[in-house]
C-alpha positions as CSV (number, residue, x, y, z in Angstrom):
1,X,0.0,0.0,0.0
2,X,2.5,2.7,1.1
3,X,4.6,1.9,-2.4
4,X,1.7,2.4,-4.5
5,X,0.9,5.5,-2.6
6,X,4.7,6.9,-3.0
7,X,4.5,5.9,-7.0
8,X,1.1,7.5,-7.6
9,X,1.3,10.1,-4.8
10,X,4.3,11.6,-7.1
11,X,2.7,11.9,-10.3
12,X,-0.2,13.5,-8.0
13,X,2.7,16.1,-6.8
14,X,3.5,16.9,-10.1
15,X,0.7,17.8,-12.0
16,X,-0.1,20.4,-8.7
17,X,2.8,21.9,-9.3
18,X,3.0,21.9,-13.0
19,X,-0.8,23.5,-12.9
20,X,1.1,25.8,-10.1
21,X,3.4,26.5,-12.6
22,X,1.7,27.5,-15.4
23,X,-1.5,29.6,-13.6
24,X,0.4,31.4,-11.1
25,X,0.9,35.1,-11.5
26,X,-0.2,34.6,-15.2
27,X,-2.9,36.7,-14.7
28,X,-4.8,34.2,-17.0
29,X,-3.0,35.8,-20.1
30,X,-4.0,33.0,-22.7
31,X,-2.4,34.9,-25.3
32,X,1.4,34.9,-24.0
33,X,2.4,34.3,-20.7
34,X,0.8,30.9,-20.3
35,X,1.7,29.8,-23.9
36,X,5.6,30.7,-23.0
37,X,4.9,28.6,-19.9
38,X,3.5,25.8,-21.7
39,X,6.8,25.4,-23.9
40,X,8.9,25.8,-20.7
41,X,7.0,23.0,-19.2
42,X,7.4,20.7,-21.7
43,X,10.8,21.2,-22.1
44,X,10.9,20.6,-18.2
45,X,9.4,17.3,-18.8
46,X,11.2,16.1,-21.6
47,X,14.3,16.9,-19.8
48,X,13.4,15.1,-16.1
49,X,12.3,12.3,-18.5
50,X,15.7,11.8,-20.6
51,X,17.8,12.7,-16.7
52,X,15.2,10.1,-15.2
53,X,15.8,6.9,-17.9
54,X,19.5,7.9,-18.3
55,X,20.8,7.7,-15.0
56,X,18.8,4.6,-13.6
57,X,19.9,2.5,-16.8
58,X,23.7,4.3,-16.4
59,X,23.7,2.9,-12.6
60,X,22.5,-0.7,-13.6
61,X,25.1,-0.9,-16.4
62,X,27.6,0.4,-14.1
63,X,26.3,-1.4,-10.6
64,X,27.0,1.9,-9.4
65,X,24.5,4.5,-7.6
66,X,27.0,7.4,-7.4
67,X,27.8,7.2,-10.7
68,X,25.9,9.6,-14.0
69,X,26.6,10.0,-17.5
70,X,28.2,13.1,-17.0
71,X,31.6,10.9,-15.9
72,X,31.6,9.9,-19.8
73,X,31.8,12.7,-20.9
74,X,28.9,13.9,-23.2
75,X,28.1,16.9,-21.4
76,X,31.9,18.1,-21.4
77,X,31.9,17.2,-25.6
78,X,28.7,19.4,-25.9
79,X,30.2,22.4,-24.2
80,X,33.5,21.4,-26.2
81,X,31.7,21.9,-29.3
82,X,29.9,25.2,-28.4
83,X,33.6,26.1,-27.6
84,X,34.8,25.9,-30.9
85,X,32.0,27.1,-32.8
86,X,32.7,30.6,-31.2
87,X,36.5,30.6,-31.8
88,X,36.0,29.6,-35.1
89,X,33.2,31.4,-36.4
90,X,32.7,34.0,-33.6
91,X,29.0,35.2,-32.9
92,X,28.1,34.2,-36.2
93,X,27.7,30.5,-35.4
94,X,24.8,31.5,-33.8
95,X,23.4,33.4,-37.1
96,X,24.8,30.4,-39.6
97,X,24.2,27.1,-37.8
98,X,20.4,28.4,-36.3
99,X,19.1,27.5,-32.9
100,X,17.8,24.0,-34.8
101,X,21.2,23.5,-36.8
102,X,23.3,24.0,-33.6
103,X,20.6,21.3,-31.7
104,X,21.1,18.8,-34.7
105,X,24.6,19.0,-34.6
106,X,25.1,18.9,-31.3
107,X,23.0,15.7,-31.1
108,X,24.9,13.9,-33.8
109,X,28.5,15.1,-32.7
110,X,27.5,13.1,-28.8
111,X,26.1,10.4,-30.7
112,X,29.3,10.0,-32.9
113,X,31.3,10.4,-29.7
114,X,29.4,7.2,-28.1
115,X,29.9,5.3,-30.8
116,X,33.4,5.5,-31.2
117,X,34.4,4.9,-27.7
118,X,32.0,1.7,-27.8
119,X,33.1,0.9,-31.1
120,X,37.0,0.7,-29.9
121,X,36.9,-0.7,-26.1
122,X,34.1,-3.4,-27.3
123,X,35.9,-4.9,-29.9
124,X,37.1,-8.1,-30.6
125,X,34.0,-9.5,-28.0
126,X,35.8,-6.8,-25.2
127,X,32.9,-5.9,-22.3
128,X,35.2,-4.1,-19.8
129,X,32.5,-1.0,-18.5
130,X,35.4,-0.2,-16.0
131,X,37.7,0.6,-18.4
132,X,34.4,2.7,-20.3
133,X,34.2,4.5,-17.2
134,X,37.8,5.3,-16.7
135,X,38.3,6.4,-20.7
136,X,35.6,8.5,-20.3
137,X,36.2,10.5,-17.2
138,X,39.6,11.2,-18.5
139,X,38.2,12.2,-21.7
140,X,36.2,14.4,-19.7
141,X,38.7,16.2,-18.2
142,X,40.5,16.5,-21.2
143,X,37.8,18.4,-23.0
144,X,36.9,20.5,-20.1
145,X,40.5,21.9,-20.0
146,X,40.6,22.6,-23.9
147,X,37.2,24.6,-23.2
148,X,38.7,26.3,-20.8
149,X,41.7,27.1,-22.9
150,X,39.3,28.2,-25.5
151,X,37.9,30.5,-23.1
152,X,40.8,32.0,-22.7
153,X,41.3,32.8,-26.4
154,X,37.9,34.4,-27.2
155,X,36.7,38.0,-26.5
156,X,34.3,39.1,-23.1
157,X,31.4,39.2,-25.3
158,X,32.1,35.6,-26.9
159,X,32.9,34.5,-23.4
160,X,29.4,35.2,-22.3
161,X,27.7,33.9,-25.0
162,X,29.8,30.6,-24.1
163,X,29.0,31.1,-20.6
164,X,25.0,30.6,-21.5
165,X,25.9,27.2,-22.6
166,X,27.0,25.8,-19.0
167,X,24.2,26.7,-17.1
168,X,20.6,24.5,-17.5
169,X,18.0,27.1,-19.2
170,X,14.5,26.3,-19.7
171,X,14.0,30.2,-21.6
172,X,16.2,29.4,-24.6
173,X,13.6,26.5,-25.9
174,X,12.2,26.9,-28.9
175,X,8.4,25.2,-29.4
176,X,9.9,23.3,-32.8
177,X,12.8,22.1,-31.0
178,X,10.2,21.0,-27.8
179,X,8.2,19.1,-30.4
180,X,10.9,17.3,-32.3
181,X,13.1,16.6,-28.9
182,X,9.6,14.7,-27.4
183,X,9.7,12.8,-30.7
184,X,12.8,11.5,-30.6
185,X,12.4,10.7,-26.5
186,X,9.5,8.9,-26.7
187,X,11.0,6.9,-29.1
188,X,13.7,5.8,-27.1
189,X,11.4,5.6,-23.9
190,X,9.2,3.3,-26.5
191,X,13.0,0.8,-27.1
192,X,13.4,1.2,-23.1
193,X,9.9,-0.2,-22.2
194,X,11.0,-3.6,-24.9
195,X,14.0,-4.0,-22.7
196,X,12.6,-3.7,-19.2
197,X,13.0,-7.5,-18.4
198,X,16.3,-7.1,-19.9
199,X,17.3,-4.3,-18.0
200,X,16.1,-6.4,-14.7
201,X,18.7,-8.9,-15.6
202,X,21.6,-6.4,-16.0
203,X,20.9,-5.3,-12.8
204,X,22.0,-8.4,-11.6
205,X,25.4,-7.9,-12.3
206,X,27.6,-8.8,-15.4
207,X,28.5,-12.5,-14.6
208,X,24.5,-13.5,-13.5
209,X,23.4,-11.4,-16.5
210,X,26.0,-14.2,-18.6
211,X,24.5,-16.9,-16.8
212,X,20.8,-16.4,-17.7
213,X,21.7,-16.2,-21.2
214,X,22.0,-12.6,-21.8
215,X,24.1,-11.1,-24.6
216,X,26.1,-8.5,-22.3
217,X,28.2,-7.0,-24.9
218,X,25.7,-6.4,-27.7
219,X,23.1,-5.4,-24.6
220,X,25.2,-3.1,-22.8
221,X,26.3,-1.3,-26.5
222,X,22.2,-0.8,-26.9
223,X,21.7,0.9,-23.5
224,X,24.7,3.0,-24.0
225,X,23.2,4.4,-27.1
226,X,20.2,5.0,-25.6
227,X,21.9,6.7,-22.6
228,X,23.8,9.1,-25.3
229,X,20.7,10.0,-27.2
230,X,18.9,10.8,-24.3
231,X,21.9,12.8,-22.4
232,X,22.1,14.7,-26.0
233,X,18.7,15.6,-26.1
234,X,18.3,17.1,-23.0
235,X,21.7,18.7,-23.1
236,X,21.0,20.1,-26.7
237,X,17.6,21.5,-25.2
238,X,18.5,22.8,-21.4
239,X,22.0,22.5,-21.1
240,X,24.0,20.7,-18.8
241,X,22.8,19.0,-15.4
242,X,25.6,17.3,-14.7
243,X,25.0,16.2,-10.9
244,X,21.3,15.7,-10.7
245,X,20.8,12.2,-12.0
246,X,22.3,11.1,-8.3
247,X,20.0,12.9,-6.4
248,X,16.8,11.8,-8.5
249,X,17.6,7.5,-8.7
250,X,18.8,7.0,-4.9
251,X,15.7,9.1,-3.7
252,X,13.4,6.8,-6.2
253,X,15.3,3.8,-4.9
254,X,14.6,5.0,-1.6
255,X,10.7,5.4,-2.4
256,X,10.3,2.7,-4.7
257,X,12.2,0.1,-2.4
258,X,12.6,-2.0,-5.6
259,X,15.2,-2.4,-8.8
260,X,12.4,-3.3,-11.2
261,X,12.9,-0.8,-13.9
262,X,8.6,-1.0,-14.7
263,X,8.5,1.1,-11.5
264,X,12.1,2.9,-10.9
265,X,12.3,4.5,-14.0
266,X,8.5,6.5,-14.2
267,X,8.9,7.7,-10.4
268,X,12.7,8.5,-11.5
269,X,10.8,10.5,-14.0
270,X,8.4,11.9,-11.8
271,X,10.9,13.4,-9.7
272,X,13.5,14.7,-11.7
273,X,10.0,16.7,-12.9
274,X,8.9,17.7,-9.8
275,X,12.3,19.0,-8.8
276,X,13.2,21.1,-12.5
277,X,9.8,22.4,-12.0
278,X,10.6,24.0,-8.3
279,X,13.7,24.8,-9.5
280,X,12.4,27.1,-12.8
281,X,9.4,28.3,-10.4
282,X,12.1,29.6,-8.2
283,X,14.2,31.1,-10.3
284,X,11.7,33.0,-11.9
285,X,9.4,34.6,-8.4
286,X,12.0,34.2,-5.6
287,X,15.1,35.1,-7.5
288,X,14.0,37.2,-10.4
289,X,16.4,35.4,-12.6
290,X,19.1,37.0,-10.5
291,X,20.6,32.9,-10.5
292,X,19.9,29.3,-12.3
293,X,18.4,26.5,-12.3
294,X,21.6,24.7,-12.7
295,X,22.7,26.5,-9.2
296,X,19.8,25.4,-7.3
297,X,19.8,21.8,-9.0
298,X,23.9,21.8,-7.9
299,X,23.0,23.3,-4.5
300,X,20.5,20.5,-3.6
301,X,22.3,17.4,-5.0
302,X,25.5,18.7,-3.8
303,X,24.2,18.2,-0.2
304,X,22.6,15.0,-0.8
305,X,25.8,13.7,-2.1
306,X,27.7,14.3,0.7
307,X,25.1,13.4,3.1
308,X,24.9,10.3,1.3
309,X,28.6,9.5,1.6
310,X,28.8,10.2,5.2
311,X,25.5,7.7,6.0
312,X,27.2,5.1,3.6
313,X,30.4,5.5,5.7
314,X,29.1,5.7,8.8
315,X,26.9,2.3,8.1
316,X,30.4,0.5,7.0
């Protein structure tokens, strides 16, 4: 009784504050405000929903729950790429490329990235995720020190258009890019929901998964994928949120009290919702946009994280 009241009661807490949200100080303007709203509100859910399925299925491939996909990198190519684009080309990359052209390219350049780190450390029948892990955290800091070198190079008003990049904004989405991003999700949530028994076993750990008869190589390469077109949508759309997945699957872990994916992954998604939604509703009454969502989301998880760490240790 009290999990089906913690997996419904969340989706219950959600659409109050999503109606919250969008009726709020609107005034009932029908004709802008709440229209504006809408688009950041869908963007706010396709975003908890691609943080929610990437991080649960990164921590079962991994069999880690401190872990994201931020340790392989994909967030650091993104802002890599947005790097360049503004030494090369200047301001104008903005102008050539388009908001939708920059998106698209942005998308393709992570998924291209996946791939070629799968493609090399899983060949000839390799499986070692450790060695996955470690390539891409140093990968990671790697780019993040050429973007910083970039930074360096560019003028103050380049540098500020680069510093818009590495902070999660729900105001920059466009409707067209809301539309086609929920496209391409729910296609992947629609290849997530044919591997949920699958996903059960990988949860299991790499040598049981074996066991039962599982593929592990050709399976883990499939969630991966996944996991990168997911991490590039919602850092194409918002920007990067680096630390959050953390926060949102130990707290559904902790609600759910269960590893079947069926009910981990929708309350995962319910959260990571709940919590963007606070986060924008704050940054736009409390704050006045004097900070960021991506400052409140660090703020939060930050703290869980440690508090985490020192309950794990202490319960050693």
């Amino acid at each position: 009784m009290s999990r089906l009241l913690a997996r419904y009661g969340v989706w219950l807490l959600v659409l109050a504050l999503a109606l919250g949200f969008l009726l709020l100080g609107s005034g009932l303007d029908f004709a802008y405000v709440i229209p504006k709203r809408l688009t950041r509100l869908a963007a706010i859910g396709i975003a908890g929903v691609c943080i929610a399925y990437a991080s649960v299925i990164f921590q079962t491939i991994a069999g880690n729950r401190i872990l994201t996909p931020a340790i392989m990198g994909y967030e650091a190519i993104y802002l890599l790429f947005q790097a360049l684009l503004i030494l090369l080309l200047g301001t104008q990359s903005l102008v050539l490329l388009g908001r939708h052209g920059n998106v698209l390219l942005s998308i393709l350049l992570m998924l291209g990235y996946s791939w070629l780190i799968h493609r090399w450390l899983f060949r000839n029948g390799r499986n070692n995720v450790y060695m996955l892990l470690l390539l891409g955290l140093v990968l990671s800091m790697v780019m993040a020190t050429f973007t910083q070198f970039i930074q360096l190079k560019i003028s103050p008003g380049e540098f500020s258009i680069l510093q818009g990049f590495n902070y999660a904004s729900f105001n920059k989405a466009q409707p067209a890019q809301v539309i086609y991003s929920g496209l391409l999700v729910a296609l992947v949530c629609l290849l997530v929901q044919r591997t949920l028994p699958l996903l059960d076993v990988l949860s299991l750990g790499r040598d049981q998964a074996i066991s039962l008869g599982v593929d592990y190589l050709r399976s883990v390469s499939l969630q991966l994928a996944l996991i990168a077109v997911l991490v590039a949508v919602s850092t194409s759309l918002v920007g990067p949120t680096a630390f959050m997945g953390v926060f949102v699957a130990n707290i559904t872990y902790a609600l759910a009290r269960t590893n079947r994916h069926r009910v981990t992954l929708p309350m995962a998604s319910a959260i990571a919702i709940a919590l963007l939604i606070i986060a924008q509703y704050l940054v736009e009454q409390l704050f006045n946009y004097n900070t960021s969502v991506s400052i409140l989301i660090n703020l939060v998880c930050g703290v869980y994280f440690l508090t985490l760490m020192v309950r794990t240790r202490g319960s050693a």
